[in-house]
C-alpha positions as CSV (number, residue, x, y, z in Angstrom):
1,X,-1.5,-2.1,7.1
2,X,0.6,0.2,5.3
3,X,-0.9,3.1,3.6
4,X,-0.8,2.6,-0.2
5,X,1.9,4.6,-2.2
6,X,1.2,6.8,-5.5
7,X,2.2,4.0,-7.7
8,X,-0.6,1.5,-6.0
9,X,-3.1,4.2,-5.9
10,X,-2.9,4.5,-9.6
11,X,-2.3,0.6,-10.3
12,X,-5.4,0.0,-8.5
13,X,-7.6,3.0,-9.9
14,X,-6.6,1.4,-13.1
15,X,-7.7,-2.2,-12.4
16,X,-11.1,-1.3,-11.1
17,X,-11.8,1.2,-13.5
18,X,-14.5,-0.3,-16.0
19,X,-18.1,1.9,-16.4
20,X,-16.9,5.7,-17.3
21,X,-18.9,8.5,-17.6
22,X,-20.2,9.3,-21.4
23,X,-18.4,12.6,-21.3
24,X,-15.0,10.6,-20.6
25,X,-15.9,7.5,-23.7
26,X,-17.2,10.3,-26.5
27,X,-14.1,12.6,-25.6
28,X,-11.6,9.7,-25.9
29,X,-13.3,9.1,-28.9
30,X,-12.9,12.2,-30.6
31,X,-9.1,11.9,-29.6
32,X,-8.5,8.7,-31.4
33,X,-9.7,10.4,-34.5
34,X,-7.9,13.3,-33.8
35,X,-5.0,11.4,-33.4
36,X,-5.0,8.9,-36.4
37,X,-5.4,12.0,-38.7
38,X,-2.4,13.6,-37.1
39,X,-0.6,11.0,-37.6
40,X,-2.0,9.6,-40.9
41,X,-1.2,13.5,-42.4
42,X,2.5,13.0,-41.0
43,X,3.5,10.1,-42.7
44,X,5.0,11.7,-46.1
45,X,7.7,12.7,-43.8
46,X,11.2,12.1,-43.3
47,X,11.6,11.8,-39.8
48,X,8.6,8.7,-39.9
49,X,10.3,7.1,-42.9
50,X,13.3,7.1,-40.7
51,X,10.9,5.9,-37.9
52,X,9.4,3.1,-40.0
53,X,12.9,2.0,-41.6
54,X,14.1,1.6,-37.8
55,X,11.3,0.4,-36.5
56,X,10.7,-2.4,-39.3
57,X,14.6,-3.4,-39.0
58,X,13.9,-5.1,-35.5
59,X,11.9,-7.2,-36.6
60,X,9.7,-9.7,-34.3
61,X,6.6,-10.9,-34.2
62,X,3.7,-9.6,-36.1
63,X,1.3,-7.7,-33.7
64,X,-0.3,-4.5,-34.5
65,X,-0.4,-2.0,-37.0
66,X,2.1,0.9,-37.8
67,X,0.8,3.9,-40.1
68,X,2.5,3.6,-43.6
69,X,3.8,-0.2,-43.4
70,X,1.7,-2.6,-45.3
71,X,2.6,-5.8,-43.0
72,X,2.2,-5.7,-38.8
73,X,5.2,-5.1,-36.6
74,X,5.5,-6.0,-32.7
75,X,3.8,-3.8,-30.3
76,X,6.5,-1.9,-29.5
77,X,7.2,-1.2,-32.7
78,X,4.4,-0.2,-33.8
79,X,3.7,2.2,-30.6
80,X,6.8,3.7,-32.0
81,X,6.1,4.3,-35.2
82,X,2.5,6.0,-34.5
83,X,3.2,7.9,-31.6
84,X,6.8,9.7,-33.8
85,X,3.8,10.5,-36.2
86,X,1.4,11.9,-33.6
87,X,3.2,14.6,-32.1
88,X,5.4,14.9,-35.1
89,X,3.0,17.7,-36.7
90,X,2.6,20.0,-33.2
91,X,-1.2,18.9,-34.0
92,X,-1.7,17.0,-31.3
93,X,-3.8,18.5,-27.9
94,X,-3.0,19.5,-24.7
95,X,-4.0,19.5,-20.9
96,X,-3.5,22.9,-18.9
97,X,-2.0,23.7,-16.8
98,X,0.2,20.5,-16.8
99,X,1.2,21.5,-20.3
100,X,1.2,18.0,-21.4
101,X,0.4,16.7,-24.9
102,X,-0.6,13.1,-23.5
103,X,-2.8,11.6,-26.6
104,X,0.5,11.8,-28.6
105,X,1.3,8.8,-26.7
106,X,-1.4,7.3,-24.8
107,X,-3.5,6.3,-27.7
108,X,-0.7,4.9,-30.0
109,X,0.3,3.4,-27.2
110,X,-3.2,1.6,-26.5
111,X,-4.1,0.8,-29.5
112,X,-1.0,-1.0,-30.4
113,X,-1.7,-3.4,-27.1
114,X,-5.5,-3.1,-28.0
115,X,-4.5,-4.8,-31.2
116,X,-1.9,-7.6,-29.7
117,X,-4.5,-8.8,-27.0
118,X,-7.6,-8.6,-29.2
119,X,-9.2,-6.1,-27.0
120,X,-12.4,-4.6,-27.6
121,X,-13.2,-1.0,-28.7
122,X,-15.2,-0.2,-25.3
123,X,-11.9,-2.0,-23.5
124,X,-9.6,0.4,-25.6
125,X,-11.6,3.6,-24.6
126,X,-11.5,2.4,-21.2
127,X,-7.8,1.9,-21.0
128,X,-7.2,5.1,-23.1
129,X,-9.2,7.5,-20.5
130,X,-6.8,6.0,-17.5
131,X,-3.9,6.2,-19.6
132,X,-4.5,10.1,-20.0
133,X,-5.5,10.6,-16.6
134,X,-2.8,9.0,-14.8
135,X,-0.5,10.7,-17.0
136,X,-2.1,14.6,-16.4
137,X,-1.9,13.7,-12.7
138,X,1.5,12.8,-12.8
139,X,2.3,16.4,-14.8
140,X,0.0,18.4,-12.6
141,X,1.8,17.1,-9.9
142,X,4.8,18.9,-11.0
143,X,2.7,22.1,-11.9
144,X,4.3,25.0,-9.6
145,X,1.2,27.9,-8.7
146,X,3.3,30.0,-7.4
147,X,5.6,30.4,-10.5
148,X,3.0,29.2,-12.9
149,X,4.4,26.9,-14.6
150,X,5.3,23.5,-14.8
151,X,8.4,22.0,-13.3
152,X,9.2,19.7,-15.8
153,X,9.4,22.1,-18.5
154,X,11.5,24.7,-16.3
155,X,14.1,21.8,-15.9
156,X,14.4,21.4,-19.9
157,X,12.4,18.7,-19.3
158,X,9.9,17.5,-22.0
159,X,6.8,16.3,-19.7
160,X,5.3,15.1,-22.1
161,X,7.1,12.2,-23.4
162,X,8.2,11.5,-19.4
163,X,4.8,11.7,-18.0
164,X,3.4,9.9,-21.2
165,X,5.5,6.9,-20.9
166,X,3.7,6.2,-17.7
167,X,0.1,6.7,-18.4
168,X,1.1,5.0,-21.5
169,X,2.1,1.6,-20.1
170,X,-0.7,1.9,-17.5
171,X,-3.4,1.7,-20.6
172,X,-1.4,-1.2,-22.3
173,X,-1.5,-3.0,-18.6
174,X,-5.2,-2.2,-18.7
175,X,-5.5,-3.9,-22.2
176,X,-3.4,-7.0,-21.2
177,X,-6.0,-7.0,-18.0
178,X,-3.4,-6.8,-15.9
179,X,-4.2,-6.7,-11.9
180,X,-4.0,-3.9,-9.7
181,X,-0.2,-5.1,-8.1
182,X,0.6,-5.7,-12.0
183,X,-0.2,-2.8,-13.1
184,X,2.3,-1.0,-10.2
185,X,5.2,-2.9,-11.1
186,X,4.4,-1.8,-14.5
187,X,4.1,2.2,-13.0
188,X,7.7,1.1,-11.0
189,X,9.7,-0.3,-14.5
190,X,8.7,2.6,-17.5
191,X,9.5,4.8,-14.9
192,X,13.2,4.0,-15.6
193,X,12.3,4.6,-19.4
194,X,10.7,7.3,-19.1
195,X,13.0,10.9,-20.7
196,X,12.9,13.4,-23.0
197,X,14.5,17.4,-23.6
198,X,13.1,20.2,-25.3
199,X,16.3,21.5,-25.9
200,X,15.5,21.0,-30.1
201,X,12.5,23.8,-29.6
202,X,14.7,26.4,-29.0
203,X,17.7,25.7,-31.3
204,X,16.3,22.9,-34.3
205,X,16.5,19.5,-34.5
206,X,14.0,17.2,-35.2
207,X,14.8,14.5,-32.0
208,X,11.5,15.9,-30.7
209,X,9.4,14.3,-33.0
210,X,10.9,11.2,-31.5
211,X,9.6,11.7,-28.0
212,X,6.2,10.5,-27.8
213,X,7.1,7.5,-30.2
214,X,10.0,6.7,-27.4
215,X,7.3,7.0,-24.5
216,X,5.2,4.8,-26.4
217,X,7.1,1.7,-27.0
218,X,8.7,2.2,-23.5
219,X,5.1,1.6,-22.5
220,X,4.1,-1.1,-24.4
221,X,7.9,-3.0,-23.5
222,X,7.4,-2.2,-19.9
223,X,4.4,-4.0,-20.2
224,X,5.6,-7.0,-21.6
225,X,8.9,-7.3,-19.1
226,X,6.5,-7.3,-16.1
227,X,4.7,-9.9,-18.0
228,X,8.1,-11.7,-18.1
229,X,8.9,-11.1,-14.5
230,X,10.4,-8.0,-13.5
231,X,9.2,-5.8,-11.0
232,X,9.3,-2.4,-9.8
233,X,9.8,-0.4,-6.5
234,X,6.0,0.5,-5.2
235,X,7.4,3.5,-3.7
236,X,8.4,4.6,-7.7
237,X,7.2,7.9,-8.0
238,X,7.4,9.0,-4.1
239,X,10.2,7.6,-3.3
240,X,13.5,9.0,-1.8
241,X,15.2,8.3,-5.4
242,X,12.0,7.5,-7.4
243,X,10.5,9.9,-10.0
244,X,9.7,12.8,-8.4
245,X,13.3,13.0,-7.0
246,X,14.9,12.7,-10.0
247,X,12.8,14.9,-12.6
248,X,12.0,17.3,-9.8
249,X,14.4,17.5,-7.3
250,X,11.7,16.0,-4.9
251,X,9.1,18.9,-4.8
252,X,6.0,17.4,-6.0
253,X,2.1,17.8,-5.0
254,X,1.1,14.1,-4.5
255,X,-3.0,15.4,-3.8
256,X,-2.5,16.2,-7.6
257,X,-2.3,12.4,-8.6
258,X,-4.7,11.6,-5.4
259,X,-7.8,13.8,-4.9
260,X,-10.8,12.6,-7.1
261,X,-9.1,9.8,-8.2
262,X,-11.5,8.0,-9.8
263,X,-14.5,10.2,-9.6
264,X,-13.0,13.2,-11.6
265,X,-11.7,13.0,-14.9
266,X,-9.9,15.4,-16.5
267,X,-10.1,13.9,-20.0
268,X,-12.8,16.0,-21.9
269,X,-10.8,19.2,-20.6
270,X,-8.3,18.4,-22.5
271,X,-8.1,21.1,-25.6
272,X,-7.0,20.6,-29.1
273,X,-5.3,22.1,-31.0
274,X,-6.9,23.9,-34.0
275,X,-3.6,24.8,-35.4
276,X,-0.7,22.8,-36.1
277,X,1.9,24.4,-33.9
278,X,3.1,24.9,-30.7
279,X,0.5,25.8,-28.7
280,X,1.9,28.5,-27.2
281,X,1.5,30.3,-30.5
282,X,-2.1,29.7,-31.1
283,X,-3.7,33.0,-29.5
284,X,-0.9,35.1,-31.4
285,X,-2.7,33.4,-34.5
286,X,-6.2,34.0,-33.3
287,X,-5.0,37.7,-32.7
288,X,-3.5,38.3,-35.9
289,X,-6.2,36.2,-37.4
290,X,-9.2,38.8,-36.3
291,X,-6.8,42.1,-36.8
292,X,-6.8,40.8,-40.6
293,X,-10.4,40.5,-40.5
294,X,-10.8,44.4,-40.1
295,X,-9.0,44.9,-43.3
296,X,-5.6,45.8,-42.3
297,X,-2.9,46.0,-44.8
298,X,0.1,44.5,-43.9
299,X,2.0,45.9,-46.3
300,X,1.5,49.4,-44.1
301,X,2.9,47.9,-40.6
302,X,5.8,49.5,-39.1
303,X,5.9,47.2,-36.3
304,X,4.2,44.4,-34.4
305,X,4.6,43.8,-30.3
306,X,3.7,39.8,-29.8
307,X,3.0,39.8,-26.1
308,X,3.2,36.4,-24.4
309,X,3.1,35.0,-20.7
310,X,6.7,35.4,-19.4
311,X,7.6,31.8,-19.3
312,X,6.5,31.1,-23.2
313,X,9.6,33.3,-24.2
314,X,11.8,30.1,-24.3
315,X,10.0,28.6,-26.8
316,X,8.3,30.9,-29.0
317,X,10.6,34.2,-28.9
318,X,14.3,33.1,-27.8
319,X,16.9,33.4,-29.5
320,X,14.9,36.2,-31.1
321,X,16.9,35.8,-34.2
322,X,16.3,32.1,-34.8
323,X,12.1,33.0,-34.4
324,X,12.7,35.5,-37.0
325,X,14.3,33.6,-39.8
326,X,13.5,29.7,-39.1
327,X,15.0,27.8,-41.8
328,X,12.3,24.8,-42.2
329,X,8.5,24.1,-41.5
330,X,9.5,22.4,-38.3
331,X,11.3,25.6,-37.1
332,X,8.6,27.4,-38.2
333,X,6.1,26.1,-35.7
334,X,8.1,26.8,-32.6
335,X,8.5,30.7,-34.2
336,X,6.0,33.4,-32.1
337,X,7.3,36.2,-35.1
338,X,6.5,33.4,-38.1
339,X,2.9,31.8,-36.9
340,X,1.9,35.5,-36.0
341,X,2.8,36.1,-39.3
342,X,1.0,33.1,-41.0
343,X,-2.3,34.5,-39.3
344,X,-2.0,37.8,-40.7
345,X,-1.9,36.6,-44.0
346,X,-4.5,33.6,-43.8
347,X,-4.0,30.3,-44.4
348,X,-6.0,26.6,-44.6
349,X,-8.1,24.1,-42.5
350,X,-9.2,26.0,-39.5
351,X,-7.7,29.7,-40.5
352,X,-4.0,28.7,-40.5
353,X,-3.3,25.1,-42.0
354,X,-0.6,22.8,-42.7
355,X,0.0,24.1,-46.0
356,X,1.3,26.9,-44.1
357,X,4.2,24.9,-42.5
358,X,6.6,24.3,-45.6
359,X,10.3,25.2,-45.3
360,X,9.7,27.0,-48.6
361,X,7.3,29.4,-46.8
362,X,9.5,29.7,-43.7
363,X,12.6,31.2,-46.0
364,X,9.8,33.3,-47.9
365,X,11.3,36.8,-48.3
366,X,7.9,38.8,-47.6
367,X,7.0,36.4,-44.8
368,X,10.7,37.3,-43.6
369,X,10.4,40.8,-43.8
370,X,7.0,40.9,-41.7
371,X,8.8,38.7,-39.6
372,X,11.4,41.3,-38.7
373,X,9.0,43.5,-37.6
374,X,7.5,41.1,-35.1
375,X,8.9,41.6,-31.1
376,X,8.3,39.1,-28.7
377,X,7.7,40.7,-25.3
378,X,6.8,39.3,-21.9
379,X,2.9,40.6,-21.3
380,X,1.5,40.8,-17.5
381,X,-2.0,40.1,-18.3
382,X,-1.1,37.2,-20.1
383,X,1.6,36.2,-17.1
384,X,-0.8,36.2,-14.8
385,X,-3.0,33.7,-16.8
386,X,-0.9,31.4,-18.1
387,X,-0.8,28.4,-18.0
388,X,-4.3,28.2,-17.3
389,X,-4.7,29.3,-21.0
390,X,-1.8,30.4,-23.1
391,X,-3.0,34.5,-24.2
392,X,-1.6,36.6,-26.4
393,X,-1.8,40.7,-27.1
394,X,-0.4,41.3,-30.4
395,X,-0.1,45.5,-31.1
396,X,0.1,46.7,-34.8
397,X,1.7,49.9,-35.3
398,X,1.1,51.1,-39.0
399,X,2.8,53.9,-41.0
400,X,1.2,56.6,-40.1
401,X,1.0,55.6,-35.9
402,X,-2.0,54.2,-35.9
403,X,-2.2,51.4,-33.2
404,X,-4.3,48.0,-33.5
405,X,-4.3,45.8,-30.5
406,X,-6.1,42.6,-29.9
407,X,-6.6,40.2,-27.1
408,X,-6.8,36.5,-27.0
409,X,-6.8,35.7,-23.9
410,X,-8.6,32.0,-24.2
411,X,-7.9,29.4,-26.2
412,X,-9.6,28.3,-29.2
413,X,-10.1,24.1,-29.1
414,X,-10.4,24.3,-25.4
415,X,-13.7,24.3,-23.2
416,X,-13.8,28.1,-23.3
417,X,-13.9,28.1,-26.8
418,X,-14.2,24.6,-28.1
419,X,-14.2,23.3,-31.6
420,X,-17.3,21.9,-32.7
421,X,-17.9,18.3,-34.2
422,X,-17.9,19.6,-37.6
423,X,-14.8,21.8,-37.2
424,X,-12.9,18.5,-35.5
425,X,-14.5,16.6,-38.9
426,X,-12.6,19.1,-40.8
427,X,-9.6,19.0,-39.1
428,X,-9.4,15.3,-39.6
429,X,-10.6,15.0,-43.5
430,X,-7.7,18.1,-43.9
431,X,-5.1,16.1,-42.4
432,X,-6.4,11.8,-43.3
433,X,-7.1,12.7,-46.9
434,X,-3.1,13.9,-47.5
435,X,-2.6,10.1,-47.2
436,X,-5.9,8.5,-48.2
437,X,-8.7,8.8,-50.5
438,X,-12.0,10.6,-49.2
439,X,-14.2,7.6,-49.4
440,X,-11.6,5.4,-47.0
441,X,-11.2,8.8,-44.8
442,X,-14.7,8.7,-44.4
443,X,-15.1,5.4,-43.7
444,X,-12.5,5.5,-41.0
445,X,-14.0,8.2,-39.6
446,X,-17.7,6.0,-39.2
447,X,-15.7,3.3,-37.7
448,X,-14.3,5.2,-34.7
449,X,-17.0,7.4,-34.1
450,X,-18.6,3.2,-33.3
451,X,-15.6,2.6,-31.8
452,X,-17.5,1.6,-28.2
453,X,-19.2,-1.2,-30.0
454,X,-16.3,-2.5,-32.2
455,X,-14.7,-6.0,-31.5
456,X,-12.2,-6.2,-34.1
457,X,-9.5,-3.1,-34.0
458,X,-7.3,-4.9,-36.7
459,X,-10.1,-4.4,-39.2
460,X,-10.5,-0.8,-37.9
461,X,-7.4,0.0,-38.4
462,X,-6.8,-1.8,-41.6
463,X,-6.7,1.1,-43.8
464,X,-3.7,3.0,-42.3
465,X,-1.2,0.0,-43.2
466,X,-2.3,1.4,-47.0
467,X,-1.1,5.0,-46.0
468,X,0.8,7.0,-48.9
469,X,3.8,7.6,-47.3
């Protein structure tokens, strides 16, 4: 008997998955509430009205609920809409070293197909925690140790949305308890969906926003042609033209998708994000964050040295002249020089906020000016760490020559320095109550912390087709 490909390996770790550990079902949890008040605080703007207009103009069958729109749209659809308004924010977490955001599109993803089929909430955490694993195991596969980094992202290649799209349609498989051959064809058809380029974080744009909402309804609509009859190649990701060969020119670590398969999770490692911006800028926050906790004046810095692991240069420091002077909110988050700045000078929910995102405050002339100060420099240290965290050294020199340095070399929201219940509570009242009222924020809140024991997800999720958007 032939010895099963990647694609079956996963279909079938899918299938038989039922009984998870409580670690893996309370942290799946906390990422459905993390990612409904994401994407509940991201409906005011333009890019999901755009989302919702499109989305609502295909019309279809009434299925599943889409953040902002007061009637039900098709699966799809609605995967679409919720998953642009997930990652639209940079709120959303992230596994390391894979660099993957994956809840940005497993869980709209899910609960869209948790809603068409009628699943259960202990179904829907189940098919959640094998969406995300299937889809870090797929971007750990393309995680290079010797450079460091990942593969995907080297290539311009936005893992996220490409890895997503998979681990994605394998929850939605899971939800329309699909069988283990199933649930491969599945793997074998969003494969040819699955894309995405990070080209907008360097240069602007707002087509990244998009991404996860793409991966998302590719998921859900893979789903649905297998259901219809089309298949995929097993040998999908493997294969002599499958996946691997086309995002990564064929140099892939298949024990990455393999080993522990089943009995390891990787799920509640997952950190998030206590800051709504790239993440590569959060320990330049943190840094700047406890330097302005000692009382220093910014208005007597000469010049600041943001030192970053080599290969976050791309995103956060390059072109050096765009970080310095982003021109909107958006920008703003991708800008080492502006978030840096934004911690310096203290901001909302868990020390910077998204008040602190506005294209208002990215033009700011005194938040300009400290931006010119700000370098953005390759550090060894952090080099040598990354991607296992993403550290930061930021150096004040002051007036007189003074020197300030500080060291962040772990990341806050992660299991070296997680964020308690009460500062994830916060997180998601600061970003739910933007769009609804306290006592409904709450109430949501109540219902997917019982999420295990819920049977009806429409009623769950109710409130959010009431969203001020």
């Amino acid at each position: 008997m032939a010895e099963a490909t990647l694609a079956q390996r996963l279909g079938e770790f899918a299938a038989e998955s039922t009984a998870l550990p409580d670690e893996v079902t309370e942290s799946v949890r906390k990422r459905v509430l993390d990612i409904v008040g994401i994407a509940a605080a991201a409906a005011s703007l333009e890019t999901s009205r755009a989302a919702r207009r499109w989305a609502a103009e295909q019309g279809g069958t009434p299925e599943a609920t889409a953040i902002g729109l007061p009637d039900k749209l098709p699966a799809a659809q609605a995967a679409f809409v919720n998953g642009v308004l997930a990652h639209s924010l940079d709120y959303d977490d992230t596994h390391l070293p894979s660099v993957l955001h994956p809840s940005a599109v497993v869980v709209p993803a899910a609960l869209a197909a948790a809603e068409a089929t009628g699943a259960t909430g202990a179904e829907l955490e189940t098919a959640i925690a094998v969406g995300l694993e299937t889809a870090v195991r797929l971007g750990m596969a393309g995680y290079d140790k010797q450079s460091n980094n990942s593969v995907f992202f080297e290539h311009g290649q936005h893992a996220t949305s490409i890895c997503g799209a998979v681990g994605g349609a394998v929850s939605a498989a899971k939800l329309h308890r699909m069988d283990a051959p199933s649930i491969t064809n599945v793997i074998g058809v969003v494969a040819s969906m699955a894309s995405g380029l990070i080209e907008a974080n360097r240069t602007g744009g707002t087509v990244k926003r998009m991404h996860c909402g793409w991966a998302a309804h590719a998921a859900v609509s893979a789903v649905g042609l297998v259901r219809h009859g089309f298949t995929g190649p097993p040998t999908v990701l493997e294969g002599r033209f499958g996946f691997f060969q086309a995002w990564l020119h064929g140099v892939f670590d298949a024990d990455q998708i393999t080993d522990g398969l089943g009995e390891e999770w990787a799920v509640p490692g997952i950190f998030f994000k206590p800051y709504p911006a790239n993440h590569f800028t959060h320990a330049g926050i943190d840094a700047a964050r406890r330097l302005r906790a000692t009382g220093v004046d910014p208005a007597k810095i000469s010049k600041i040295r943001l030192g970053v692991p080599r290969q976050n240069l791309p995103t956060v420091g390059q072109p050096i002249e765009v970080k310095r002077t982003p021109e909107t909110g958006y920008m703003a988050q991708f800008s080492g020089p502006y978030t840096l700045v934004a911690g310096l000078l203290g901001g909302g929910g868990l020390g910077v906020g998204l008040d602190d995102f506005t294209d208002e405050l990215a033009r700011d002339p005194h938040r300009r000016a400290l931006m010119r100060l700000v370098d953005v420099e390759p550090d060894e240290k952090c080099t040598e760490i990354f991607p296992y965290q993403f550290p930061a050294v930021v150096t004040l020199t002051l007036d007189d020559g003074t020197e300030l340095t500080e060291e962040v070399l772990v990341n806050r929201g992660g299991p070296g320095d997680p964020l308690s219940f009460d500062e994830l509570a916060t997180k998601f009242r600061d970003n739910a109550e933007r769009a609804l009222s306290a006592d409904t924020v709450g109430q949501l809140a109540d219902a997917i912390a019982r999420l295990h024991d819920t049977t009806d997800l429409s009623a769950l999720l109710e409130p959010l087709r009431e969203v001020d958007a």
